[in-house]
N, C-alpha and C positions, 0 to 999 in steps of 0.2 A: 066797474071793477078794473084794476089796473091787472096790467099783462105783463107776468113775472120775466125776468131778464135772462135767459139762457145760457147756461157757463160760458167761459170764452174771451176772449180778444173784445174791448168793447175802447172807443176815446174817454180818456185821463177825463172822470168828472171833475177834476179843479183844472180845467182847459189846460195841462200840461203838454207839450208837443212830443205824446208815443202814448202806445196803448196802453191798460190797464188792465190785470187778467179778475174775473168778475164768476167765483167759484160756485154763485148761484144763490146764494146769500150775504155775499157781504165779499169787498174789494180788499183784493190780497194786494203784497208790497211787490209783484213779480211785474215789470214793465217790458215793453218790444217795441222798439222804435216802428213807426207806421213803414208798411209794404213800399220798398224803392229800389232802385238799382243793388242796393247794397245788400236786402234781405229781403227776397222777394217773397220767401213763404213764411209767415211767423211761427213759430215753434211753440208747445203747445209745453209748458212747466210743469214740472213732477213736484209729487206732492210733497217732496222738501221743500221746495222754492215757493210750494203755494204757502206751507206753513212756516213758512221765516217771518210773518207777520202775527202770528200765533206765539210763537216761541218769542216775541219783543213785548208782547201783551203782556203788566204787570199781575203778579202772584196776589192773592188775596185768598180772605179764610173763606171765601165765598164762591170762589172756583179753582181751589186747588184742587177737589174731588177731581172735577170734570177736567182739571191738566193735567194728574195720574191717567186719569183715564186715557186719555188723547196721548198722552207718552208712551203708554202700557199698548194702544192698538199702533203706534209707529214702531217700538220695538219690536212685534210682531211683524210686522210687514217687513221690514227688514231681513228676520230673522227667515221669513220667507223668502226673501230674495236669495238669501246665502243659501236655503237649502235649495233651491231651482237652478241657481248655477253653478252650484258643487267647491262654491268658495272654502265651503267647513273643510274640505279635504286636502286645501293650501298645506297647512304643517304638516301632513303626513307626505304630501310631494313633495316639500324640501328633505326632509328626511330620508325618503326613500333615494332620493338625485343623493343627500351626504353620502350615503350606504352604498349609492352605487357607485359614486366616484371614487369612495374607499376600497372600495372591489376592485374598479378597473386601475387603481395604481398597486395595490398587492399582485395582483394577474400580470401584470407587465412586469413586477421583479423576479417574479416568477417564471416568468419569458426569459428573460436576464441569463439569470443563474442555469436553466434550462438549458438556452443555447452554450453555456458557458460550459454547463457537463456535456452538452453534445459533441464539443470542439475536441475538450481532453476525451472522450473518449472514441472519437473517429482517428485523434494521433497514435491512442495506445491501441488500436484497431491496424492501424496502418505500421506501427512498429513489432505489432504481434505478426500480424503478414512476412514482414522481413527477417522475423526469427524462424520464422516457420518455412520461408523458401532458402535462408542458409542454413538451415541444419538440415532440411533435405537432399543438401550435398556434402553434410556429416562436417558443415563447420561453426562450431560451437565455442562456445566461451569458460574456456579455461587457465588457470592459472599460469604466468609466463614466468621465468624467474625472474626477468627483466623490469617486470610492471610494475613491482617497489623502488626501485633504484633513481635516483634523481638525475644521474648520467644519463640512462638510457630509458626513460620511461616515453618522454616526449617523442623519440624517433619511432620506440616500439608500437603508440598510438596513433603515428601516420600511417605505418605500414599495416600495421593491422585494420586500420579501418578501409586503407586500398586495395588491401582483399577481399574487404568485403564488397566494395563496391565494384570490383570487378566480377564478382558473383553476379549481383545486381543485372550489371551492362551484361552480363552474356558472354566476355569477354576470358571467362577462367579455363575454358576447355572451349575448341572448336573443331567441327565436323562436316561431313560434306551437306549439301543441301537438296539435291536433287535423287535422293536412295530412293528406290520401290521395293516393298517389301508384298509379294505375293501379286504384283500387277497392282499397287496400287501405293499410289502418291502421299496418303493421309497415314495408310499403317505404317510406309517407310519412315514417315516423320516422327512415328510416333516412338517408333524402334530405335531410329538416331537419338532423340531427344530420351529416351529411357536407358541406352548406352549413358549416354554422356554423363548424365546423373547419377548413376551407376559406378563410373568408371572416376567421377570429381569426386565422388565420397570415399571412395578407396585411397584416392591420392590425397585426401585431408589428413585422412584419419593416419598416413603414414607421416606426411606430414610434424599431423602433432606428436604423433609419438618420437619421433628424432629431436623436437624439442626439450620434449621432455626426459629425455636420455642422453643428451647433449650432455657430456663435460669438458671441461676445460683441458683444451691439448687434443682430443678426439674430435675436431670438425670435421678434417677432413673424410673420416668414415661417417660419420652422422649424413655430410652434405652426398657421399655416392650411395648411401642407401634411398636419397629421394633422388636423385638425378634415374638410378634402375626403375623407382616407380614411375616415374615419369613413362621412362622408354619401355615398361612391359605395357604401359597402358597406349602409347602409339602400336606395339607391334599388335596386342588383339583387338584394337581398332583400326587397326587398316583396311578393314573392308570397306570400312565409309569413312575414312581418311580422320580419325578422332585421334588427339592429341593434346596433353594441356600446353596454354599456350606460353610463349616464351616471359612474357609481361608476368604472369601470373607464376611462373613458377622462381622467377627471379625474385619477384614479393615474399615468398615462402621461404628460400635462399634466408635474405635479407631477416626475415624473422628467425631461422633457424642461427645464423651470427649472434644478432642480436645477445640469443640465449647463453652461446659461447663465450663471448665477450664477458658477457655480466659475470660466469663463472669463473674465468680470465684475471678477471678486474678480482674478484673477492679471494682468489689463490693469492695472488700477488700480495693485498692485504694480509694477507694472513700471513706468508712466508716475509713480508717486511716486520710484521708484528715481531714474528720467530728471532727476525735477525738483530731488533732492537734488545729483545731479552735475553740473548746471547749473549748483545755488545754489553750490556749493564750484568749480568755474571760473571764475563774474563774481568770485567773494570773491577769491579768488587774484588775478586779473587788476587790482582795483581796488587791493589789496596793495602789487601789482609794480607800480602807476603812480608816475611822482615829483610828490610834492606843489609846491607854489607856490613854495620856495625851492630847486626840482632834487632833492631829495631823496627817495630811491626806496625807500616803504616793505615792506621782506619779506615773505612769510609766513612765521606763526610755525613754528618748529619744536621738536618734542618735545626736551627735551635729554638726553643721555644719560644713565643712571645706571652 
């Protein structure tokens, strides 16, 4: 009885020089050159490579059953594979990676625009501050008569923004620095710095008011009703040496001109106005007199085109 041949690596039965793989019934097309330096362990062929010799095998009405058959169990095997390595779940990872890359580029415009509202409104955070520590010393934003005018608009927005910025720096009223109020360092400071704010808001607010009652020809009493504010707020600051300072009330000065001027400047217009339609009445009038021989000279008239 002959002794059946064990699957496996066996020599090329037509003496070819490499193995022949021998699936235990009958010699497949899968070959491995013999064990040497180059490939020391032979690899053992999956069953595609066993059946590439099967799949070359010509079609007949007499074993097409049985190569449905053998098609229908490698599609399964297959289908096996894909379900054991989770290959079937490929197009839902790409899908889910499209979906999340669409998210992490919407999230980052989103970031964008975010910081973008965080910027505008840390500025209007920071210029609410600035409204809010100048009108606590009563200096606010209202109308100049000057801030229409094309003469005087541009000076009146240097000066007025140097007042504020002398708010700012500390610079608009200064007082002493070392007062104790009841033995003690922190209340005196607290007492100077509630003076000072106290006594800056007083002198704004007269300030604006002389602007705003400023006319034309009247500076000189507009400008000694704020030079008195000034000096009643050094004499009840004298205990801690509080005073506005010279810089800053010279800025005030210069704004309360300003307002002068501009009423200055529109009298003028207006009394040049006067004196034009005065000049063109006496002219009229000496026109329409009759000269020495009764005759009554016209004024001219444009003529029609």
């Amino acid at each position: 009885m002959t002794t059946p041949i064990p699957p496996g690596w066996h020599p090329d039965p037509q003496g070819q020089p490499h193995l022949r793989w021998w699936d235990g019934s009958r010699w497949t097309s899968a070959t491995q050159p013999f064990a040497g330096a180059e490939n020391p362990v032979p690899r053992t062929p999956t069953s595609g490579t066993t059946d590439i010799a099967q799949a070359q095998r010509p079609l007949s009405v007499f074993n097409a059953k049985k190569r449905a058959q053998e098609l229908q169990s490698e599609v399964d095997r297959l289908q096996h594979l894909v379900d054991r390595m989770g290959l079937a779940g490929v197009a839902a990872l790409d899908a889910e990676s499209t979906r999340l890359t669409a998210d992490v580029t919407r999230l980052r415009q989103e970031k964008v625009e975010l910081d973008q509202q965080i910027t505008a409104a840390r500025g209007a955070l920071v210029e609410a501050q600035g409204q809010q520590e100048l009108q606590s010393v009563g200096l606010y934003r209202y109308h100049h008569p000057a801030e229409t005018s094309v003469q005087f608009k541009d000076e009146l927005l240097r000066v007025q923004s140097a007042i504020k910025q002398a708010v700012k720096d500390k610079t608009a009223i200064t007082a002493t620095t070392n007062f104790t109020f009841n033995n003690s360092a922190a209340q005196g400071r607290k007492f100077v710095s509630d003076m000072s704010r106290i006594m800056l808001r007083a002198y704004n607010a007269e300030a604006e008011n002389c602007v705003k009652t400023v006319k034309a020809g009247n500076l000189p009493v507009a400008s000694q009703r704020l030079f008195k504010a000034a000096d009643q707020i050094s004499k009840q600051g004298q205990m801690i040496s509080l005073r506005v300072t010279d810089h800053y009330h010279r800025l005030r000065l210069t704004e309360l001109e300003l307002a002068a001027d501009f009423h200055m400047k529109v009298q003028e217009e207006k009394e040049a106005e006067r004196d034009r339609f005065d000049c063109r009445v006496r002219t009229h009038r000496i026109r329409s007199a009759p000269d020495s021989a009764g005759t009554v000279r016209r004024p001219c008239v444009a003529r029609r085109q």
